[in-house]
C-alpha positions in Angstrom: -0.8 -23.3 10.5 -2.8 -26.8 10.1 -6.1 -27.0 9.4 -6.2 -29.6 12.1 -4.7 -27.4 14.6 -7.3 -28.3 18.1 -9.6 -24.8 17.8 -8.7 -25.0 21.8 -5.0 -24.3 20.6 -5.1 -21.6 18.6 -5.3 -18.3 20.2 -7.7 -15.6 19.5 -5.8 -12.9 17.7 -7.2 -8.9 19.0 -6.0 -6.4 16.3 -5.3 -3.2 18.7 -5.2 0.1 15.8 -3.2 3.2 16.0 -3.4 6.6 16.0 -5.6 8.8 13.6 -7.1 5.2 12.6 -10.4 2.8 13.6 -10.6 -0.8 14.1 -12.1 -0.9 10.9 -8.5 -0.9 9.2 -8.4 -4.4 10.1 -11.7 -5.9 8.4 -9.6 -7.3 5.4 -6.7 -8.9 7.8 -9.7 -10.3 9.9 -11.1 -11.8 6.5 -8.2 -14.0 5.4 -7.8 -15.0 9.2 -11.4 -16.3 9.5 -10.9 -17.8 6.4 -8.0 -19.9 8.1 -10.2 -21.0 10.9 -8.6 -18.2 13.1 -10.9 -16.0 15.5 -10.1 -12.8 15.5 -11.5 -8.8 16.8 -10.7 -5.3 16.8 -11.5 -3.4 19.8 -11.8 0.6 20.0 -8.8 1.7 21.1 -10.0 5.1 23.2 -6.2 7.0 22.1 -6.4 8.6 25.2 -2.9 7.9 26.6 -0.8 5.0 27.0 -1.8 4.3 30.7 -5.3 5.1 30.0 -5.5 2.6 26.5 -3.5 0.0 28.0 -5.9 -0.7 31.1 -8.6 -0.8 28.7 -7.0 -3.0 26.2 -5.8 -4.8 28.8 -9.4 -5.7 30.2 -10.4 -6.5 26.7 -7.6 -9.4 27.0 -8.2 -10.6 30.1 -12.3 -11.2 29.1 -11.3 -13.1 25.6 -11.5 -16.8 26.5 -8.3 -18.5 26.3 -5.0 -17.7 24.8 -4.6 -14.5 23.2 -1.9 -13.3 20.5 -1.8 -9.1 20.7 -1.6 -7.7 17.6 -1.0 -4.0 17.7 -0.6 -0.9 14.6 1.7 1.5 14.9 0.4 3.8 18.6 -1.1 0.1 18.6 1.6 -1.2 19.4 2.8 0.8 22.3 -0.6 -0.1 23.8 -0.2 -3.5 23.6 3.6 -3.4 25.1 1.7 -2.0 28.3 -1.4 -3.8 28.1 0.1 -7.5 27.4 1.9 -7.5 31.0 -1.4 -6.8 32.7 -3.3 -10.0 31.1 -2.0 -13.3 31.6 -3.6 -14.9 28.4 -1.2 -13.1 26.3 1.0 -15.3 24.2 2.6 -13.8 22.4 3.1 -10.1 20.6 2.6 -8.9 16.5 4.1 -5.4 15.7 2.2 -4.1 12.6 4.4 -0.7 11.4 4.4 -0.4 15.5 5.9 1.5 18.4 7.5 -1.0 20.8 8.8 1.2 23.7 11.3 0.4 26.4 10.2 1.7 30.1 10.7 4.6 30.5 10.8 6.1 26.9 8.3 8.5 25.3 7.0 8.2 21.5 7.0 12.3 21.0 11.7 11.4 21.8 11.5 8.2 19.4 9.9 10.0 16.6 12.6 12.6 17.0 15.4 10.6 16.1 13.7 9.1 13.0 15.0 9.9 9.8 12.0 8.6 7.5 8.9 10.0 9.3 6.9 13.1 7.8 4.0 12.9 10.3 5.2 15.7 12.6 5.0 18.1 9.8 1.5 17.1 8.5 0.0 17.4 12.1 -2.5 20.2 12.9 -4.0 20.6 16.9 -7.2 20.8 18.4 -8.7 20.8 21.7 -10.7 18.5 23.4 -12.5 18.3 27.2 -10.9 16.7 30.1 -13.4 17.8 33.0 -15.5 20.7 34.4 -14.4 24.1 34.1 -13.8 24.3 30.4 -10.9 22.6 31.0 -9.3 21.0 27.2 -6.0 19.3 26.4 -4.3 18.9 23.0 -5.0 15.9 20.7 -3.5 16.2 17.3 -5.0 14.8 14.0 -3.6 15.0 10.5 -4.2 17.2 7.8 -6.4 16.0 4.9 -4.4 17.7 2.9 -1.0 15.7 4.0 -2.8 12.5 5.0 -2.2 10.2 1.7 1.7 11.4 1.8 2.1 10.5 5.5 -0.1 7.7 6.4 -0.7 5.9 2.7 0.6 6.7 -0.3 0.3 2.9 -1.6 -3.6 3.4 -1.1 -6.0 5.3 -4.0 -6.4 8.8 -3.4 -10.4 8.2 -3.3 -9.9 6.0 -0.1 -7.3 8.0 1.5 -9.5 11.2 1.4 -12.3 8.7 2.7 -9.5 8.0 5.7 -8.7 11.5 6.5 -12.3 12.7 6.7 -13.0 9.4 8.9 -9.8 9.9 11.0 -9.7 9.4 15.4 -7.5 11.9 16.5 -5.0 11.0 19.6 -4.5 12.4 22.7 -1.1 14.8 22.9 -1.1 12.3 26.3 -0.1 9.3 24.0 3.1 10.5 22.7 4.4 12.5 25.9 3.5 9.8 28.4 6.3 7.5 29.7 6.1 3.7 28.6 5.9 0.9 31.4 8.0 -2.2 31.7 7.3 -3.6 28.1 5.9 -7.4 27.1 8.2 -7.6 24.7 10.8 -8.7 27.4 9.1 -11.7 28.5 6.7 -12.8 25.6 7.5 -13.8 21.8 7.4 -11.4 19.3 6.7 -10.6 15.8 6.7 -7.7 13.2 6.1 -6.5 10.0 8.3 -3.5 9.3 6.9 -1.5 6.1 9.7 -0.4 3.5 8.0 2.7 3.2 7.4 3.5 6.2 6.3 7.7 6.4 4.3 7.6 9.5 6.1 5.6 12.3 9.3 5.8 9.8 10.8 2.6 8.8 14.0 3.4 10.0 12.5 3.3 14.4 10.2 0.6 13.5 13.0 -1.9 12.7 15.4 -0.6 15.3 12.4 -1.0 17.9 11.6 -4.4 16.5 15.1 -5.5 16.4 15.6 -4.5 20.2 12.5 -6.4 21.0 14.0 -9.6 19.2 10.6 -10.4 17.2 11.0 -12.2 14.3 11.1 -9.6 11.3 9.3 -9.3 8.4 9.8 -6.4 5.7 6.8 -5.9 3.5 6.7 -3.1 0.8 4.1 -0.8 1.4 3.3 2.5 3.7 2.6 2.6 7.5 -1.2 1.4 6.6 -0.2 -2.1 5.4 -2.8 -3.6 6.9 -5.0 -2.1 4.6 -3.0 -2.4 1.2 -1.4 -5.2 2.0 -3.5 -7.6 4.0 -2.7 -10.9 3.4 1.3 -10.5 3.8 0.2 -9.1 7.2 -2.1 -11.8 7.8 0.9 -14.4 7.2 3.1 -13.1 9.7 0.1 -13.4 12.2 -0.1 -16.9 11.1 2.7 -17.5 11.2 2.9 -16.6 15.1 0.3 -19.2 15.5 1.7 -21.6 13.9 4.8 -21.2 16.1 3.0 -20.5 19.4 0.9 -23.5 18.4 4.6 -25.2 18.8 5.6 -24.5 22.6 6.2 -20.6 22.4 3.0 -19.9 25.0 5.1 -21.9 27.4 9.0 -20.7 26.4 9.0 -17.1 27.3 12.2 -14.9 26.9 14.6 -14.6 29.6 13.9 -11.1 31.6 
C-alpha cells in the first residue's frame, strides 16, 4: 500500500475474533496497521450464534464510515461470511485461520471431516441462561489443561495459561446453526491459512479458502497467528488494500 494512498480510499479494516478468544487478540495486528496509516477496530463479537453475531457484526459495518474490509478469526470468519451480505460497505473479505461456510453448511459437520483438528477432544461444557424459567443451553469452552496444545502451541506457556484463564466461551448455537448465503460469492477474498493449524485444522481452512477463491497465504504458526505472528498477518491485510485500493470494491465475483 502507498503512503500516498487518499485516507478517503482506504477502507477501515474491523478485525471480527473467534471462538474462546477477545478482540484483544488483535492489538498487535492493529499496531503495525496504524503504523501504515490504516484505521482499524475490534468489536465484541457476542458468540452467541451465527444469526445472532452476524446481525450484530453486521450493524457494526454498516455504522463504520465508508468502505469497510472484514477481517474475521477462525468462528470469525463464519460471522463475517453472514454479516458482509447484510452491509453494503463491505469490500472485500480476510480469512484469518477462519471458517468460510457455504449456505446451508454447519461448522459442528466441517470440523468432522477435518483431519488436523484436536479441539473436539479438548472441549469441556457448561451451561448458560437463555430466558426465565431456569431455562440454560450449552456453550462449550476449552480446557486449561488442553488450551496451549489446541489453540497455540507457537505461543509461551505463561501467555497461553493467561489465554485459557481469560477465554469467551461460544454458544453450542454457533457450530450447529446453519450458514446463510456466504459473501464470499460476491466479494473479494483473502486468507491466511496457518501450517499448524490444531484448532480450525489446516487441512478445512485451505479447502474452505480454496472454495471461496481468496487469494492464499500459508503462514507457519498455530490457529492464533494473529498473536504470534502479527505482522505476516498484517501483510495479507495490506495487501487487500492495496488491491482493493486498485478497482476490487467495484469488480465483484460473478454469483
Amino acid at each position: 500500500m502507498s503512503e500516498t494512498t487518499p485516507a478517503a480510499a482506504t477502507p477501515t479494516v474491523v478485525l471480527v475474533h473467534g471462538a474462546f478468544a477477545d478482540a484483544s487478540g488483535w492489538n498487535d495486528v492493529i499496531a503495525q496497521l496504524r503504523a501504515r496509516g490504516v484505521q482499524a477496530t475490534a468489536p465484541a463479537n457476542p458468540l452467541r450464534g451465527i444469526s445472532i453475531d452476524a446481525a450484530y457484526i453486521a450493524s457494526v459495518l454498516r455504522q463504520t464510515p465508508g468502505p469497510v474490509l472484514a477481517v474475521g478469526h477462525s468462528y470469525g470468519g463464519a460471522v463475517i461470511t453472514n454479516a458482509a451480505p447484510k452491509a453494503e460497505n463491505v469490500v472485500g473479505l480476510v480469512y484469518v485461520a477462519a471458517f468460510a461456510p457455504d449456505k446451508d453448511e454447519r461448522l459442528i459437520d466441517i470440523e468432522s471431516n477435518s483431519r488436523d483438528s484436536v479441539l473436539s477432544s479438548a472441549l469441556v461444557t457448561h451451561q448458560y441462561p437463555v430466558g426465565q424459567n431456569g431455562t440454560t443451553a450449552v456453550e462449550f469452552a476449552i480446557n486449561p489443561a488442553n488450551f496451549r496444545d489446541a489453540f497455540a502451541a507457537d505461543l509461551p506457556a505463561e501467555q497461553t495459561a493467561l489465554m485459557a484463564a481469560t477465554q469467551r466461551p461460544v454458544a453450542e448455537l454457533a457450530f450447529t446453526e446453519p450458514s446463510g448465503t456466504p459473501a464470499w460469492k460476491t466479494l473479494p477474498s483473502w486468507a491466511a491459512v496457518p501450517t499448524g493449524d490444531k484448532a480450525a485444522g489446516s487441512d478445512v481452512v485451505r479447502s474452505m479458502a480454496e472454495r471461496a477463491g481468496a487469494k492464499i497465504t500459508e503462514i507457519e504458526g498455530s490457529h492464533v497467528i494473529m498473536v504470534s505472528q502479527p505482522q505476516a498477518v498484517a501483510d495479507v491485510i495490506l495487501d487487500a488494500i492495496a488491491t482493493i485500493g486498485n478497482g476490487c470494491q467495484v469488480s465483484q465475483k460473478e454469483s
